[in-house]
N, CA and C atoms as an extended XYZ file, in Angstrom:
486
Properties=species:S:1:pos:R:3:atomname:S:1:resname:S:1:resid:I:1 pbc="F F F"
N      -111.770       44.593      118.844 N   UNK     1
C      -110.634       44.664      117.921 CA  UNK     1
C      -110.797       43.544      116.890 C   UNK     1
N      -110.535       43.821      115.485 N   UNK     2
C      -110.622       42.736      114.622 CA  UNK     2
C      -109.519       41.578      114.654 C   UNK     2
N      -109.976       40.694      113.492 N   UNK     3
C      -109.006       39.714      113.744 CA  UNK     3
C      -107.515       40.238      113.179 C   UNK     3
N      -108.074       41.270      111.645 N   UNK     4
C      -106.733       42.262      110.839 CA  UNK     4
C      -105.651       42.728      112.025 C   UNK     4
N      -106.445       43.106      113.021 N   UNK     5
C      -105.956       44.379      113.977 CA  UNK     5
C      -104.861       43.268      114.810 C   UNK     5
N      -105.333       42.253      115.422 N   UNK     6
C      -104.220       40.899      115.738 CA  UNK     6
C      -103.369       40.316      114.995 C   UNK     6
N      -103.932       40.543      113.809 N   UNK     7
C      -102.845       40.183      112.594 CA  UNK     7
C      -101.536       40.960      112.830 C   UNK     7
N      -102.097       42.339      112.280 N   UNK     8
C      -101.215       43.212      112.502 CA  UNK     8
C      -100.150       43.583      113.752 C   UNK     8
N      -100.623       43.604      114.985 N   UNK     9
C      -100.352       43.456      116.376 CA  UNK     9
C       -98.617       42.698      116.137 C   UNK     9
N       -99.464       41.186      116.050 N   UNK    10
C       -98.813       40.296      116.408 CA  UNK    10
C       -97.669       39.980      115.255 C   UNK    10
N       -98.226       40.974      114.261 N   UNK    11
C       -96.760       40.668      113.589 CA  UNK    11
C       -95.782       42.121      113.563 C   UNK    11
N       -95.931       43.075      114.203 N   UNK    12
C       -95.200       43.800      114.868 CA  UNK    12
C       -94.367       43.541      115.513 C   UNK    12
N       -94.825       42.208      116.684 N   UNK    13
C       -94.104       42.166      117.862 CA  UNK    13
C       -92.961       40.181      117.093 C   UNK    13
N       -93.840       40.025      116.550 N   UNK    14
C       -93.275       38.592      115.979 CA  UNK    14
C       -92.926       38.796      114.422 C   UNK    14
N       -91.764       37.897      113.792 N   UNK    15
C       -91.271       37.462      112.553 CA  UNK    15
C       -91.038       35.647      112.435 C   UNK    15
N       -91.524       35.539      111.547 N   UNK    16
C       -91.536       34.533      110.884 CA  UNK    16
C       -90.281       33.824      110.739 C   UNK    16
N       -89.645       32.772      111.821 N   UNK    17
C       -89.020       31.776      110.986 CA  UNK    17
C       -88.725       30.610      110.836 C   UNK    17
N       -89.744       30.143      110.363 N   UNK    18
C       -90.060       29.356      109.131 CA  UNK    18
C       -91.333       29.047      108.513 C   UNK    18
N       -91.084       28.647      107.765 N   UNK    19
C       -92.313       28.368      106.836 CA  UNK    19
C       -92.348       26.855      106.231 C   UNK    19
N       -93.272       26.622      106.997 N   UNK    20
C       -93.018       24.830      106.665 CA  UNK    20
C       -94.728       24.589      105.931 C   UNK    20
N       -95.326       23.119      105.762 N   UNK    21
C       -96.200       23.221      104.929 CA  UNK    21
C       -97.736       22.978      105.871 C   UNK    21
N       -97.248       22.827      107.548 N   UNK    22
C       -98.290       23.579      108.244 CA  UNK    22
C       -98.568       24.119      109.743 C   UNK    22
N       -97.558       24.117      110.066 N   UNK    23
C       -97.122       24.786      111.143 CA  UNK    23
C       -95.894       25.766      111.198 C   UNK    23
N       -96.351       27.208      111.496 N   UNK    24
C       -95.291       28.148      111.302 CA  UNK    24
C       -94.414       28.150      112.855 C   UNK    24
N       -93.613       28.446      112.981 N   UNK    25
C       -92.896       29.083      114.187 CA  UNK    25
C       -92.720       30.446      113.946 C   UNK    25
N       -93.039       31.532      115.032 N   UNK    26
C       -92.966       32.400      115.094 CA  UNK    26
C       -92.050       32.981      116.306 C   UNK    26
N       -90.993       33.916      115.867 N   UNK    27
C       -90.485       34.439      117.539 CA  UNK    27
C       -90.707       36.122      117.624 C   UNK    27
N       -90.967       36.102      118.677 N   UNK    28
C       -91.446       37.748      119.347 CA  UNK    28
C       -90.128       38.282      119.728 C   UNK    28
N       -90.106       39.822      119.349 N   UNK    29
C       -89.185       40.606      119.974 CA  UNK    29
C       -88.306       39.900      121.278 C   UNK    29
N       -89.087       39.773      121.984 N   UNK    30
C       -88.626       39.098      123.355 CA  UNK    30
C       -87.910       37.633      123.390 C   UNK    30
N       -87.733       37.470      122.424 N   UNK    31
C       -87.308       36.226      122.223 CA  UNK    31
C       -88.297       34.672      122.191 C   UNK    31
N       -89.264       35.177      122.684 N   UNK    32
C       -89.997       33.914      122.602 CA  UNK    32
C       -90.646       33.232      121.536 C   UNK    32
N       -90.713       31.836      121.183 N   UNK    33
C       -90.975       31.520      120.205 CA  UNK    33
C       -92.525       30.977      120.482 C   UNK    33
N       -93.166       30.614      119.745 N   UNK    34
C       -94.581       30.604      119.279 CA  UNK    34
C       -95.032       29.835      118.028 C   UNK    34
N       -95.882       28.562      118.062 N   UNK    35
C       -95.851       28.137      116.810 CA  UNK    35
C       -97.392       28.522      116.522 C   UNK    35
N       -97.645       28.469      115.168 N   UNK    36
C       -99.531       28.887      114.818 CA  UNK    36
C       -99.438       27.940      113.471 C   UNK    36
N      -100.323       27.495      113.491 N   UNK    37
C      -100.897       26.421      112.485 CA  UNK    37
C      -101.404       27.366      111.118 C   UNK    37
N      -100.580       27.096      109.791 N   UNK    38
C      -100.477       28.224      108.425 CA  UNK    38
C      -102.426       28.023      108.312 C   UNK    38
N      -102.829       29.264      108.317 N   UNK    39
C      -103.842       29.541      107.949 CA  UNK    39
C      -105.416       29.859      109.222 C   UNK    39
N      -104.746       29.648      109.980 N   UNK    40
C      -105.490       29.437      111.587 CA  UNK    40
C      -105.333       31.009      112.107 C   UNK    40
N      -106.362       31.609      113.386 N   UNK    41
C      -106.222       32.885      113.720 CA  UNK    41
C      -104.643       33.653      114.172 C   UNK    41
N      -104.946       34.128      114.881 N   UNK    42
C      -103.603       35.129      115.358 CA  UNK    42
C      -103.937       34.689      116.897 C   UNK    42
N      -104.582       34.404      117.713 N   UNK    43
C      -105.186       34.362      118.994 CA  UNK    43
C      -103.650       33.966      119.661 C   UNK    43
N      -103.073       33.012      119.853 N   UNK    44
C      -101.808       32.464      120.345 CA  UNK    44
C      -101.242       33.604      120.487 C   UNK    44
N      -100.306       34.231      118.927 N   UNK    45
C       -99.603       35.412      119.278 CA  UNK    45
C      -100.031       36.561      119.954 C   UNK    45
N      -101.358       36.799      119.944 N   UNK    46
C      -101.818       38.142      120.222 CA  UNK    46
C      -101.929       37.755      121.351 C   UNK    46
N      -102.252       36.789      121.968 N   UNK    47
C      -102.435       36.572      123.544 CA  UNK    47
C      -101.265       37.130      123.959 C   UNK    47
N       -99.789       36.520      123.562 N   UNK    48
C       -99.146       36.915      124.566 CA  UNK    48
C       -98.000       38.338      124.222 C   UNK    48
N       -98.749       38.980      123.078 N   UNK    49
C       -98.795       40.116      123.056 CA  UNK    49
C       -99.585       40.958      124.501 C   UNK    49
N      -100.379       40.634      124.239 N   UNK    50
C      -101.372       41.337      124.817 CA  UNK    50
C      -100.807       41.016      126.838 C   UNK    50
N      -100.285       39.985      126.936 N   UNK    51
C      -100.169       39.617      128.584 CA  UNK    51
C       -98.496       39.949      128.638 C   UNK    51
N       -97.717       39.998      127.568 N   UNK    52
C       -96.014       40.847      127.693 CA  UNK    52
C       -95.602       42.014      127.496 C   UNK    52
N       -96.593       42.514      126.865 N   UNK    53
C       -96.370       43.531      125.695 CA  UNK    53
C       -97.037       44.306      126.165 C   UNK    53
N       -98.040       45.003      127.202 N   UNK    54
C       -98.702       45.877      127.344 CA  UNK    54
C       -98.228       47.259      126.772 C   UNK    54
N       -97.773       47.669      126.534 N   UNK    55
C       -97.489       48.777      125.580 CA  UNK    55
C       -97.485       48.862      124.399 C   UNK    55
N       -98.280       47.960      123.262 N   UNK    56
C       -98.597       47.595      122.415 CA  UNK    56
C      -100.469       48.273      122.324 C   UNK    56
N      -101.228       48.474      123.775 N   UNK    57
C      -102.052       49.259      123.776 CA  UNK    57
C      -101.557       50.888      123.030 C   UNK    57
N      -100.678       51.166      123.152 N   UNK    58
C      -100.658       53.061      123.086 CA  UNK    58
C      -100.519       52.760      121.068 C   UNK    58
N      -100.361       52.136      120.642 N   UNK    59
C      -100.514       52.312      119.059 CA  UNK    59
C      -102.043       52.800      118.918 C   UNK    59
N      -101.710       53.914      117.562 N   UNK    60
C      -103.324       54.176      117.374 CA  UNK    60
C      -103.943       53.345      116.526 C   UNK    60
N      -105.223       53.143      116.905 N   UNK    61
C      -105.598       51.981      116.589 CA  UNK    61
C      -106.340       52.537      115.290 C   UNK    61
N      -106.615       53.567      115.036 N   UNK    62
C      -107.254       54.237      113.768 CA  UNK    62
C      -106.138       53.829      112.452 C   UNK    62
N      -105.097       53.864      112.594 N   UNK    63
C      -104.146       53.976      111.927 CA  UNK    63
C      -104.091       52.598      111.536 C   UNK    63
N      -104.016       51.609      112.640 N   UNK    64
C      -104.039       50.283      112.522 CA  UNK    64
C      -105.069       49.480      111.707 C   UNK    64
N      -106.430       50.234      112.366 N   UNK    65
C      -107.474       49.639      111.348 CA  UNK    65
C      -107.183       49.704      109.403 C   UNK    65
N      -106.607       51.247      109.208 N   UNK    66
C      -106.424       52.085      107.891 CA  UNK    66
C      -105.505       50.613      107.261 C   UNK    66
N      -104.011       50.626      107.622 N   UNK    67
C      -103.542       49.689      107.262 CA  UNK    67
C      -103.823       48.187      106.508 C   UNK    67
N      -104.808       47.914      107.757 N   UNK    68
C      -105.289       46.492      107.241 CA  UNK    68
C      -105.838       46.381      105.884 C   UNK    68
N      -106.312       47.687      105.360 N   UNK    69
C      -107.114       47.809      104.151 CA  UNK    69
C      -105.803       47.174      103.067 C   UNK    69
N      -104.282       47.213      103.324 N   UNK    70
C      -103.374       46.850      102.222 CA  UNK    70
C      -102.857       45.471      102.627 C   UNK    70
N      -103.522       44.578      103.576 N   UNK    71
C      -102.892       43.297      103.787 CA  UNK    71
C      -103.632       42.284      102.732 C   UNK    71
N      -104.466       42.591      102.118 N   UNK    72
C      -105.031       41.803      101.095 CA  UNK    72
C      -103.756       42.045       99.637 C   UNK    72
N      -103.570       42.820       98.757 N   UNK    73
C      -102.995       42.921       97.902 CA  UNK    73
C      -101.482       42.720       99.143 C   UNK    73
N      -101.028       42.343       99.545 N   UNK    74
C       -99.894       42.084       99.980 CA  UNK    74
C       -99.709       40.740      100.327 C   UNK    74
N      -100.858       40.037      100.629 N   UNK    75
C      -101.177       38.317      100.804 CA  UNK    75
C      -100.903       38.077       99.340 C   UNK    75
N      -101.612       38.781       98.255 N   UNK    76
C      -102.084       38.281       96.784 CA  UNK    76
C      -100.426       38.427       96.100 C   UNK    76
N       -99.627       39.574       96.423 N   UNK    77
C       -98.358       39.691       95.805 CA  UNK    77
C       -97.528       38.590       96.382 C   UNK    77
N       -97.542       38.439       97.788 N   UNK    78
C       -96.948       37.198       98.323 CA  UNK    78
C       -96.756       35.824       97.798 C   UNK    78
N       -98.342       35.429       97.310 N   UNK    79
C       -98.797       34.301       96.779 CA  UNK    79
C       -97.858       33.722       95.246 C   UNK    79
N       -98.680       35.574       94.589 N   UNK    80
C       -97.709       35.609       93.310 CA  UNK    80
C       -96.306       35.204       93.221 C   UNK    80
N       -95.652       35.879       94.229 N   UNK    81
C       -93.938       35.604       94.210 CA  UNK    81
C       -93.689       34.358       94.672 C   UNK    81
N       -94.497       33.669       95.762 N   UNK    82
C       -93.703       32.673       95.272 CA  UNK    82
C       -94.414       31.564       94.773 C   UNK    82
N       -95.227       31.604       93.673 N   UNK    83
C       -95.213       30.986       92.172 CA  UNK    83
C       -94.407       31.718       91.199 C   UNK    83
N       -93.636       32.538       91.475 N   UNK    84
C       -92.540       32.947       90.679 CA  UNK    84
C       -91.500       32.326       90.047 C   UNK    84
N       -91.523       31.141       91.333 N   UNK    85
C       -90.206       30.334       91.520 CA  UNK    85
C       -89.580       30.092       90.383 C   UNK    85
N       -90.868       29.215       89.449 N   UNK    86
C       -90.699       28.819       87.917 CA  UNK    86
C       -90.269       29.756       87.158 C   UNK    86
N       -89.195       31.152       87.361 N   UNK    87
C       -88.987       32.343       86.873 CA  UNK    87
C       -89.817       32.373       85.650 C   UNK    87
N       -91.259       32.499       85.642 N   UNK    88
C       -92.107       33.135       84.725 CA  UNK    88
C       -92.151       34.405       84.634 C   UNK    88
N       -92.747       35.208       83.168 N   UNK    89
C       -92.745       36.674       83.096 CA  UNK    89
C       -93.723       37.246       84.180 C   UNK    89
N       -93.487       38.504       83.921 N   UNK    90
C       -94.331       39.435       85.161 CA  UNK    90
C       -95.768       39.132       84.610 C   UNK    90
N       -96.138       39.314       83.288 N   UNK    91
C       -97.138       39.492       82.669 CA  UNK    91
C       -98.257       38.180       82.775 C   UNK    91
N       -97.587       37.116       83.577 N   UNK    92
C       -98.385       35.507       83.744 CA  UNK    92
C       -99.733       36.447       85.267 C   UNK    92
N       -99.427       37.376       85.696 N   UNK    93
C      -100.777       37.654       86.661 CA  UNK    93
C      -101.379       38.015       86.067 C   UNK    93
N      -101.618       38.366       84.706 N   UNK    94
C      -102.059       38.991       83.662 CA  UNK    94
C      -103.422       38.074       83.111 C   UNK    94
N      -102.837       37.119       83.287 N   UNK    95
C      -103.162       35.242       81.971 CA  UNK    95
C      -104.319       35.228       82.529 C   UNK    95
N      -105.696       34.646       81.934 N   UNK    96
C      -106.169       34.098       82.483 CA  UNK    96
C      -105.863       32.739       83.198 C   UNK    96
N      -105.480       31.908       82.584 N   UNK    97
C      -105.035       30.875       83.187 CA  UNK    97
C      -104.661       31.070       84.791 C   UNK    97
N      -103.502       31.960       84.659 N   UNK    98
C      -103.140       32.156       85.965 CA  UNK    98
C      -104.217       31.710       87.065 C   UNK    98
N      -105.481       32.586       86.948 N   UNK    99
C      -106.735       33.322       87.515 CA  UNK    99
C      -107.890       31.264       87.550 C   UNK    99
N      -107.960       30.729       86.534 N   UNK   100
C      -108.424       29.692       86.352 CA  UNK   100
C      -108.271       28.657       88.161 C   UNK   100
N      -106.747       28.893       87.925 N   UNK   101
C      -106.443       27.486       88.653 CA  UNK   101
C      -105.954       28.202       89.896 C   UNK   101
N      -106.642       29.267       90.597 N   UNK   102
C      -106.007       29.671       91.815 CA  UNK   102
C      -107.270       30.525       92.388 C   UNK   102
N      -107.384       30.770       93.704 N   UNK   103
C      -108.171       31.778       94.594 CA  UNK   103
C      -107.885       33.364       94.534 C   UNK   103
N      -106.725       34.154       93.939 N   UNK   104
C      -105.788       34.522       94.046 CA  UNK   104
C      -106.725       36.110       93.467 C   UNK   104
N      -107.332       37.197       94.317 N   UNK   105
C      -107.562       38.375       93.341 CA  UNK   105
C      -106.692       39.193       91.987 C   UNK   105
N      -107.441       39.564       91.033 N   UNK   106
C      -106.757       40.041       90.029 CA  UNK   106
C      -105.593       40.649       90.252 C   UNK   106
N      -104.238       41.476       89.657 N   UNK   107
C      -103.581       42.224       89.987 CA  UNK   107
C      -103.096       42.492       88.891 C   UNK   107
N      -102.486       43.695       88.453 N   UNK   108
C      -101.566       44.485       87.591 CA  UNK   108
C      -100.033       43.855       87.716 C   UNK   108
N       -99.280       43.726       86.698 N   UNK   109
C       -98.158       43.592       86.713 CA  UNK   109
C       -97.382       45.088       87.436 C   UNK   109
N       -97.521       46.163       87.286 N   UNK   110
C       -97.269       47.506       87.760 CA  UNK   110
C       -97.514       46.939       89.358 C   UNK   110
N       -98.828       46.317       90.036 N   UNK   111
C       -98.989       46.122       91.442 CA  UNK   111
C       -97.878       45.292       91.806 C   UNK   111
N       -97.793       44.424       91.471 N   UNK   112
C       -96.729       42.874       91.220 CA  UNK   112
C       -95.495       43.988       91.461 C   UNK   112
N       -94.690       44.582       90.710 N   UNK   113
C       -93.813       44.917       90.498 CA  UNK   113
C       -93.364       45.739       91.590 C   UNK   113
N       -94.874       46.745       92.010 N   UNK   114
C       -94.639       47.578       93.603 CA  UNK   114
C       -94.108       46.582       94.336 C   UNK   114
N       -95.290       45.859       94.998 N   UNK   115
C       -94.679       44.967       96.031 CA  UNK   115
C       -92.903       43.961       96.093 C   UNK   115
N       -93.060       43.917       94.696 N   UNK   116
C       -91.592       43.368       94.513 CA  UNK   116
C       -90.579       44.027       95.438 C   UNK   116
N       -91.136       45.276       94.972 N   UNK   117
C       -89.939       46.250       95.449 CA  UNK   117
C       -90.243       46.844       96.666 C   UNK   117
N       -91.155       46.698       97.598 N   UNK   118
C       -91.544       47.305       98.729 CA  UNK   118
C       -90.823       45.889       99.796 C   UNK   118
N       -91.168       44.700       99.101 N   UNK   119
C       -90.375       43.449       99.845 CA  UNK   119
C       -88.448       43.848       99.807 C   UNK   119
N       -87.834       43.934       98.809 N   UNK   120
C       -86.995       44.149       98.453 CA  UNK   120
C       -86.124       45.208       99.582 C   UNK   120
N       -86.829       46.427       99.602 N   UNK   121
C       -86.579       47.349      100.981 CA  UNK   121
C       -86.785       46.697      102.194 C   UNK   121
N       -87.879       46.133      102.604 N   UNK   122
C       -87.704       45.181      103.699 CA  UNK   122
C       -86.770       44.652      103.875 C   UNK   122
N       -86.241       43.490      102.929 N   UNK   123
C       -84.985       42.932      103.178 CA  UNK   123
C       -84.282       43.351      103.465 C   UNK   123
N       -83.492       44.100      102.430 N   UNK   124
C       -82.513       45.159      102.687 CA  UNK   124
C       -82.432       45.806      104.112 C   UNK   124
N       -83.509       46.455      104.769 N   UNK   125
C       -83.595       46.696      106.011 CA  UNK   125
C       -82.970       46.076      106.923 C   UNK   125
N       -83.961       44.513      107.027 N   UNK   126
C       -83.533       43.501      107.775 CA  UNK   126
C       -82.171       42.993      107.964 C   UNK   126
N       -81.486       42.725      106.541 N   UNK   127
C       -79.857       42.230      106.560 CA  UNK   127
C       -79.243       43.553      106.775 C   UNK   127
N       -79.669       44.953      106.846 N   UNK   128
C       -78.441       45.920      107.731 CA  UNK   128
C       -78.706       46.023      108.587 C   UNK   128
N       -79.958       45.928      109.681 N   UNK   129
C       -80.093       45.707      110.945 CA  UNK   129
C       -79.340       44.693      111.366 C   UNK   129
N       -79.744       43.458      110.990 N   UNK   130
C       -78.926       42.039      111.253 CA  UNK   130
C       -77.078       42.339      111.436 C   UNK   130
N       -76.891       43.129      110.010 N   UNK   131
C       -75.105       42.532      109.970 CA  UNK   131
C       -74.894       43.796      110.648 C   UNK   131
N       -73.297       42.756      111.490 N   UNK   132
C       -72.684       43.823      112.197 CA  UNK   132
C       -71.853       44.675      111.340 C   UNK   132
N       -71.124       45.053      112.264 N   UNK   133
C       -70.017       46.540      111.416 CA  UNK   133
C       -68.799       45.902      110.682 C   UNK   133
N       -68.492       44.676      110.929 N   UNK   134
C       -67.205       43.946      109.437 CA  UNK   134
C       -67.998       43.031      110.167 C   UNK   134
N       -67.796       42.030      108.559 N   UNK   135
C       -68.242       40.624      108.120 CA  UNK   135
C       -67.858       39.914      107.082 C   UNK   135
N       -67.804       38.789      106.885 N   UNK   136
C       -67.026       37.797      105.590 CA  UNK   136
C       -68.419       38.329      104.596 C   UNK   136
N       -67.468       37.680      103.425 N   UNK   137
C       -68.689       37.442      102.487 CA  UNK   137
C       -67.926       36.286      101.618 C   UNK   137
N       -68.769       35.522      101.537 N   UNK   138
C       -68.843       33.758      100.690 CA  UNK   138
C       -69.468       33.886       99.710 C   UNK   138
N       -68.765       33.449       98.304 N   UNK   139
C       -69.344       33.615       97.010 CA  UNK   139
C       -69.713       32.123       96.839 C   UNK   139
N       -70.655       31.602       95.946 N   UNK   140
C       -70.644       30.184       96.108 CA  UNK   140
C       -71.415       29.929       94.735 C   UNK   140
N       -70.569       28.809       93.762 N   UNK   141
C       -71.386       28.841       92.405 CA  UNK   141
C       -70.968       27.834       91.789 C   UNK   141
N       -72.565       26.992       91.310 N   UNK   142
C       -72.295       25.862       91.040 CA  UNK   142
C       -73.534       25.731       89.619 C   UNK   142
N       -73.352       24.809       89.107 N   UNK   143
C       -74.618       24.796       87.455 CA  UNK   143
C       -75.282       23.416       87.912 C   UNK   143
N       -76.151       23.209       87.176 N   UNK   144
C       -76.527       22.372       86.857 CA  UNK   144
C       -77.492       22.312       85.353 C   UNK   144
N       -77.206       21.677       84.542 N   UNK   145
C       -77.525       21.340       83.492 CA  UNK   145
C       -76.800       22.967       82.587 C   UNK   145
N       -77.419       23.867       82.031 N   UNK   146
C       -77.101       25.008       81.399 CA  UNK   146
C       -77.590       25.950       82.113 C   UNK   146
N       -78.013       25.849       83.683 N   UNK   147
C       -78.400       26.749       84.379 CA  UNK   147
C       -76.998       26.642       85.414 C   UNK   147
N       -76.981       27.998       85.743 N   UNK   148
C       -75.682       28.817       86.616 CA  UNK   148
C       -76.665       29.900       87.620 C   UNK   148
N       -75.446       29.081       88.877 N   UNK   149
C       -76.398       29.763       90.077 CA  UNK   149
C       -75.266       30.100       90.500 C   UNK   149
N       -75.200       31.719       91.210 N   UNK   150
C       -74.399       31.930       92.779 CA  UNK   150
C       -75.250       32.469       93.566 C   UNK   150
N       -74.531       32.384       94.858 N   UNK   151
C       -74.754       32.667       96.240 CA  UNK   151
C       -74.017       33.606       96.747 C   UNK   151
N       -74.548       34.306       97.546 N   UNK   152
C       -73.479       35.157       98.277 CA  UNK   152
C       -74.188       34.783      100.023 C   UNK   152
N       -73.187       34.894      100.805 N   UNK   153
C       -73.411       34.587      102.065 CA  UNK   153
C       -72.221       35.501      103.128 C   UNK   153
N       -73.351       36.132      104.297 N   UNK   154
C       -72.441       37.412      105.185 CA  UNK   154
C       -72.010       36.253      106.135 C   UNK   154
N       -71.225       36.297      106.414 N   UNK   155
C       -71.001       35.110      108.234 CA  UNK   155
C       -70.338       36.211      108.929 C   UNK   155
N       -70.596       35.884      110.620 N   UNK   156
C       -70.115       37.036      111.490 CA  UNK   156
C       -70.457       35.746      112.386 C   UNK   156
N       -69.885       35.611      113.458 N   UNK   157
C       -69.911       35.188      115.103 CA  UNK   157
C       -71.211       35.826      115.559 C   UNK   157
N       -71.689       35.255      116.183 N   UNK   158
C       -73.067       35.863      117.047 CA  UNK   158
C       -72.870       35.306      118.341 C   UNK   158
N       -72.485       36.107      119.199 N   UNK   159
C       -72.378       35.931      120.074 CA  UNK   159
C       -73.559       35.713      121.430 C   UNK   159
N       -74.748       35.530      121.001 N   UNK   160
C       -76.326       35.501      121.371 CA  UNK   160
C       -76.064       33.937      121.268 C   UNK   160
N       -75.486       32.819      120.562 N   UNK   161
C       -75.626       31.949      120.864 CA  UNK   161
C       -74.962       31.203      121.815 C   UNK   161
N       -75.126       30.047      122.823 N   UNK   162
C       -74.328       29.084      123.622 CA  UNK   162
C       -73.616       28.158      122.760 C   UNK   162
């Protein structure tokens, strides 16, 4: 099995949270958490995929291999967004410059723009899985200099915690 194929695996069974500047924490379905060093194999998670998870064998693995072929332009859109931060135009993956001062394969603003929006559904996913059936919502808005920011924030009780 490749290393893609553990990639993939292990982020089936695990999500990301956090992202610090070099050690990630990761927690698995099961609740368990897991840390992996940003840029290091999958071996940790997939191990204990592989020793909890035994039913993680019956995925087809043809399918799995196919996949991996789109985790490259999905690393590269990743990268892109967040050098976004600096709300630059779409058209800066375009620049050479961009391309100068980074590792980063070419991409289309049209590609850029997919993934925008393929992340976007993710989310969305995630926060209606997450929120329950009624919840607050917190508006929150503050400037600084001639820039104006709000927030919106769901709060609900979770009762999963002690």
């Amino acid at each position: 099995m490749s290393t893609a194929s553990h990639e993939i695996i292990s982020k089936r069974y695990f999500t990301l949270a956090t992202i610090p500047d070099k050690t990630e924490l990761w927690v698995c379905k099961c609740k368990k958490q897991l840390k992996r060093k940003k840029g290091w194999g999958w071996s940790n998670l997939f191990n204990h995929v592989k020793l909890q998870h035994p039913e993680y064998k019956n995925v087809d693995q043809s399918n799995l291999e196919s996949f991996g072929r789109f985790l490259q332009p999905s690393r590269t859109c990743m990268a892109i967004l967040n050098g976004c931060v600096g709300m630059k135009p779409f058209s800066f993956v375009t620049e050479p410059l961009t391309h100068n001062y980074s590792n980063l394969q070419n991409i289309s603003v049209n590609t850029l723009k997919k993934y925008m929006e393929l992340l976007e559904r993710e989310v969305e996913s995630k926060i209606a899985q997450t929120l329950p059936g009624k919840f607050a919502l917190t508006f929150d808005g503050w400037s600084k200099g001639s820039t104006h920011y709000v927030s919106l924030f769901a709060s609900y009780p979770d009762d999963t915690l002690d």
